[in-house]
C-alpha positions in Angstrom: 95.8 -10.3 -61.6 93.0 -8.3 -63.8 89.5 -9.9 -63.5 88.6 -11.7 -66.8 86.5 -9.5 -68.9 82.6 -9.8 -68.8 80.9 -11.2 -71.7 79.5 -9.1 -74.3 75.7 -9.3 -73.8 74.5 -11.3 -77.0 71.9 -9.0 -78.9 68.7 -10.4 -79.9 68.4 -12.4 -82.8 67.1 -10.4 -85.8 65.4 -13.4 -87.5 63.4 -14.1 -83.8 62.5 -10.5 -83.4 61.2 -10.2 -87.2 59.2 -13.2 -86.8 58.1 -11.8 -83.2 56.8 -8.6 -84.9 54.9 -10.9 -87.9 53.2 -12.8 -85.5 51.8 -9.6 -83.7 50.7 -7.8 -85.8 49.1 -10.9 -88.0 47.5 -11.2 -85.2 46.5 -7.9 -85.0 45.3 -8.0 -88.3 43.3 -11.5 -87.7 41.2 -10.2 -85.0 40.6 -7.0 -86.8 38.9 -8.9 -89.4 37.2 -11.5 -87.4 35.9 -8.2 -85.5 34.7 -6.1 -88.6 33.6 -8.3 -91.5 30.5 -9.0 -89.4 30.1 -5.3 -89.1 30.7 -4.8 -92.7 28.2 -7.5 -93.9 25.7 -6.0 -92.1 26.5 -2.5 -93.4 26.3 -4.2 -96.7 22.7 -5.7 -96.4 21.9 -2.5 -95.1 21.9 -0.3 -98.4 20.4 -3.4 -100.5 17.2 -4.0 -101.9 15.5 -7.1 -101.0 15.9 -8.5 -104.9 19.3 -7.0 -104.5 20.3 -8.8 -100.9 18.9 -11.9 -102.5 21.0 -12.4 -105.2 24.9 -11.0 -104.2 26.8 -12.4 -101.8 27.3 -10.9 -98.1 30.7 -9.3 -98.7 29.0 -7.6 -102.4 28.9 -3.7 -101.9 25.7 -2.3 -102.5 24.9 -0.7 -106.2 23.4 2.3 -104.4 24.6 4.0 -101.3 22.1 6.3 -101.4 19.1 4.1 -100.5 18.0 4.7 -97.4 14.5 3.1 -97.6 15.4 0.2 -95.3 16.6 3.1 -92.4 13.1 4.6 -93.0 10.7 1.5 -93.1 13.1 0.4 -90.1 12.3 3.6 -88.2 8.9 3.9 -88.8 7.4 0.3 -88.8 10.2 -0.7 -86.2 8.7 2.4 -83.3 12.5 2.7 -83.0 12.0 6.6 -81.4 10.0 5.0 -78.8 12.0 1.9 -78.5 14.6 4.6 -77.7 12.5 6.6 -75.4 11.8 3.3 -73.0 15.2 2.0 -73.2 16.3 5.4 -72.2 13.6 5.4 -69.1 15.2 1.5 -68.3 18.3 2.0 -68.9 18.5 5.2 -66.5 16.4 4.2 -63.4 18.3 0.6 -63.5 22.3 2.4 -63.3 21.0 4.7 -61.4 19.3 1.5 -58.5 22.5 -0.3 -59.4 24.9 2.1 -58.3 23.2 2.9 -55.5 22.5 -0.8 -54.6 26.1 -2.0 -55.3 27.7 0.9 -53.5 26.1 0.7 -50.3 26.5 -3.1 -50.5 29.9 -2.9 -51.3 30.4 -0.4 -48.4 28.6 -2.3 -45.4 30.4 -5.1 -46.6 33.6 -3.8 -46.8 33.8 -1.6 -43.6 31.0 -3.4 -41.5 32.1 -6.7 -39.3 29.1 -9.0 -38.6 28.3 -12.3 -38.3 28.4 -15.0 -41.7 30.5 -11.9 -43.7 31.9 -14.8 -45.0 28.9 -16.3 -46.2 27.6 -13.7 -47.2 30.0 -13.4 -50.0 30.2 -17.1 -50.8 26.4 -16.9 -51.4 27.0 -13.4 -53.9 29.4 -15.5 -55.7 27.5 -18.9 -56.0 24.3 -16.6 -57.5 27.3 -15.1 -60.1 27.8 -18.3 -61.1 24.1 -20.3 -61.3 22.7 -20.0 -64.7 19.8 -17.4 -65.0 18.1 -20.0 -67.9 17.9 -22.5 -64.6 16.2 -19.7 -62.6 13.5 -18.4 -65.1 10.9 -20.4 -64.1 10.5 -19.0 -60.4 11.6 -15.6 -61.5 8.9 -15.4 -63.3 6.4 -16.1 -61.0 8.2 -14.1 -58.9 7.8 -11.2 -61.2 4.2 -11.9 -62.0 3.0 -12.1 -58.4 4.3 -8.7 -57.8 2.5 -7.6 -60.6 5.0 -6.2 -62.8 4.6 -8.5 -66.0 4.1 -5.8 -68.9 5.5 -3.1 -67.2 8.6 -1.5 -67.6 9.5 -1.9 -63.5 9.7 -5.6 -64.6 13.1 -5.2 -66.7 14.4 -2.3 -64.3 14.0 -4.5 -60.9 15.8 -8.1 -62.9 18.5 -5.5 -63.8 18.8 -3.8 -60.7 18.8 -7.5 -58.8 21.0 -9.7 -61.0 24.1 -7.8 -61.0 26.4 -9.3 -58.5 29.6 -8.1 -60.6 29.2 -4.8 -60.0 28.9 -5.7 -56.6 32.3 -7.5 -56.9 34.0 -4.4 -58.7 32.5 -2.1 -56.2 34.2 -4.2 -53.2 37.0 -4.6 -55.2 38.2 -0.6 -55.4 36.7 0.2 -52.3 39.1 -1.9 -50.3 42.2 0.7 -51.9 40.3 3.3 -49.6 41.8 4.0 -46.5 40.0 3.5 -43.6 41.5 6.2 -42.0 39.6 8.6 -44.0 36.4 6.9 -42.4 38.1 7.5 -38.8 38.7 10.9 -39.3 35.2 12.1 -40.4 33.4 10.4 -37.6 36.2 12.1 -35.7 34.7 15.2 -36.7 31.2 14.2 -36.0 29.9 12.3 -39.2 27.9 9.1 -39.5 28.3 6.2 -41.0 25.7 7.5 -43.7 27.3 10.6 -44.0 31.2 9.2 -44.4 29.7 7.4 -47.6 27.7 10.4 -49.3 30.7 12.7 -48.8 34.1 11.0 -48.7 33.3 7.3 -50.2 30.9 7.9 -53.2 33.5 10.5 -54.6 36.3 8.4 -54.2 34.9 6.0 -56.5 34.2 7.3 -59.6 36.4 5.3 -61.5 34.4 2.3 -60.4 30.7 4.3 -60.8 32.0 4.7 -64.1 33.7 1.3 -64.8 30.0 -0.5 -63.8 27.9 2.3 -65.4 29.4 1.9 -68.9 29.8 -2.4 -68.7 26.5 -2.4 -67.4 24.5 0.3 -69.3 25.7 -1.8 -72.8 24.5 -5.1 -71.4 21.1 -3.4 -70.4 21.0 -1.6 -74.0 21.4 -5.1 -76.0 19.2 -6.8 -73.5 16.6 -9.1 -75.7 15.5 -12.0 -73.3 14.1 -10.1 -70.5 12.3 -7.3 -72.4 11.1 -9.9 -75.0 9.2 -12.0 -72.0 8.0 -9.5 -69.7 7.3 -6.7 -71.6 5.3 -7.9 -74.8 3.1 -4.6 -74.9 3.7 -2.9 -78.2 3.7 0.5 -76.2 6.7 -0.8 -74.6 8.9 -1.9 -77.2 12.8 -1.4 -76.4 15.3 -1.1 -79.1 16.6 -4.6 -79.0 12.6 -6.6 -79.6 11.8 -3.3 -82.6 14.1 -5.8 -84.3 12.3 -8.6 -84.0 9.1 -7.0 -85.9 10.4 -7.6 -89.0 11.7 -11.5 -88.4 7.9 -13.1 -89.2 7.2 -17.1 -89.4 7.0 -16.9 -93.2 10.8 -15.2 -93.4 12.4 -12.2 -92.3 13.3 -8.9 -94.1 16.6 -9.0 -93.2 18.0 -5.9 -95.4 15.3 -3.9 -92.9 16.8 -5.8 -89.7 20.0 -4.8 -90.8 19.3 -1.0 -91.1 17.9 -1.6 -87.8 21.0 -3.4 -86.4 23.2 -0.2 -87.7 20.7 2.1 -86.1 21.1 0.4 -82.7 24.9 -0.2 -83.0 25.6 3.4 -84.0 24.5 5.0 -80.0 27.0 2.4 -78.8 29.9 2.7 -80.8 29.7 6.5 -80.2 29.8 6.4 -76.6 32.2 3.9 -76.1 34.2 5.2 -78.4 33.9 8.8 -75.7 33.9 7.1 -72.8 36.3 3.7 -73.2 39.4 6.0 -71.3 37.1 5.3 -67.9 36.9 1.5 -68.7 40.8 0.8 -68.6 41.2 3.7 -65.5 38.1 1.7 -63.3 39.6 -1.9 -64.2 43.1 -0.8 -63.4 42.7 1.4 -60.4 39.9 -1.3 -58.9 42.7 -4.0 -59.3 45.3 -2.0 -57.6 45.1 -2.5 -53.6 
């Protein structure tokens, strides 16, 4: 007796996969818009004049494209080349401790066996997850005992101290690296020191760069910290050059937003160059 005939498989319905591909990319187009008319706005305000800004709404273009005074008195009255120049300085000596913090963290944690390992990482994950507001009181002290208030080694030690994610992401894609590799260069005659310089650090470059480019933005937009511990003018950074122009009688907010597009534009830029290394870090740290 012939077997009975399979069924047909049923193909989707058209009217569920059209209404599939509406609600994506409306979506899409939702987020895209909730992402960029803040950009744009500030764009706007950043070609008005103040009578101008005053009287047309945010989403008005500007009558003249070509005025560029708010960049200039934004520049100039904001210090923004030397807000550059420190956040530069900051920005390099605190990925630079970071890295070399969270790596050798990450790899005596990962490879070492002693005793509390266990609570070692519960306490790096209950100091993720307390509130720095709660914490600013005794930081501070902290800070000011050692003498670092108005300095830049202030921002650069709270930045190189705080980060316990990168310390999470670091012991995250070391554990894909076999230990073997370890065995066989102490085989050979190499240290413990020497097996991470040579054969770990190299291995993890998708991670170095995963934490360098997360981290490096958060450092770059920092306000808080710089705004209480560094209130030299000499050592203005490019996030508190915007608050020159924000006074208690009003702000000039077509100059802050010239300023905001003047920050914003380093960022965009290198994220735009660099975001391949995010998604290759994330997804080759995830994968054991």
């Amino acid at each position: 007796m012939d077997p009975a005939p399979a069924p047909s498989r049923r193909r989707g319905d058209p009217v569920m996969s059209t209404m599939a591909r509406f609600a994506k990319y409306t979506s899409l187009v939702l987020a895209s818009i909730v992402v960029l008319v803040p950009l744009v706005v500030v764009l706007f305000a950043a070609f008005k004049t103040h009578a101008e800004y005053h009287t047309t709404g945010p989403l008005t273009p500007p009558r003249n494209w070509l005025n560029v005074g708010n960049f200039v008195t934004a520049w100039n009255d904001g210090h923004m080349l030397r807000g550059f120049w420190n956040t530069t300085v900051i920005l390099v000596v605190s990925l630079t401790g970071t890295v070399a913090v969270g790596t050798l963290a990450a790899y005596a944690i990962s490879r070492f066996v002693f005793p509390f390992k266990r609570l070692v990482l519960g306490l790096f994950l209950v100091a993720a997850l307390v509130p720095g507001v709660t914490t600013q009181v005794a930081t501070y002290q902290i800070v000011k005992s050692m003498g670092l208030v108005n300095t830049p080694w202030s921002a650069i030690v709270l930045f190189m101290g705080t980060d316990i994610v990168s310390i999470y992401i670091f012991i995250q894609f070391m554990q894909s690296i076999p230990r073997s590799l370890d065995q066989a260069a102490m085989l050979d005659g190499a240290n413990r020191f020497t097996v991470y310089r040579r054969i770990v650090l190299p291995l993890m470059k998708p991670a170095i760069a995963t934490v360098v480019i997360i981290k490096g933005i958060a450092v770059y937009n920092e306000f808080y910290i710089p705004f209480l511990y560094m209130r030299s003018p000499d050592l203005t950074v490019i996030s508190t050059a915007l608050f020159r122009f924000k006074g208690p009688y009003g702000a000039q907010w077509e100059t802050i937003a010239a300023c905001t597009m003047i920050v914003i534009l380093p960022t965009v830029v290198v994220f735009l160059l660099l975001q391949r290394f995010i998604y290759n870090g994330i997804t080759a740290g995830a994968t054991k």
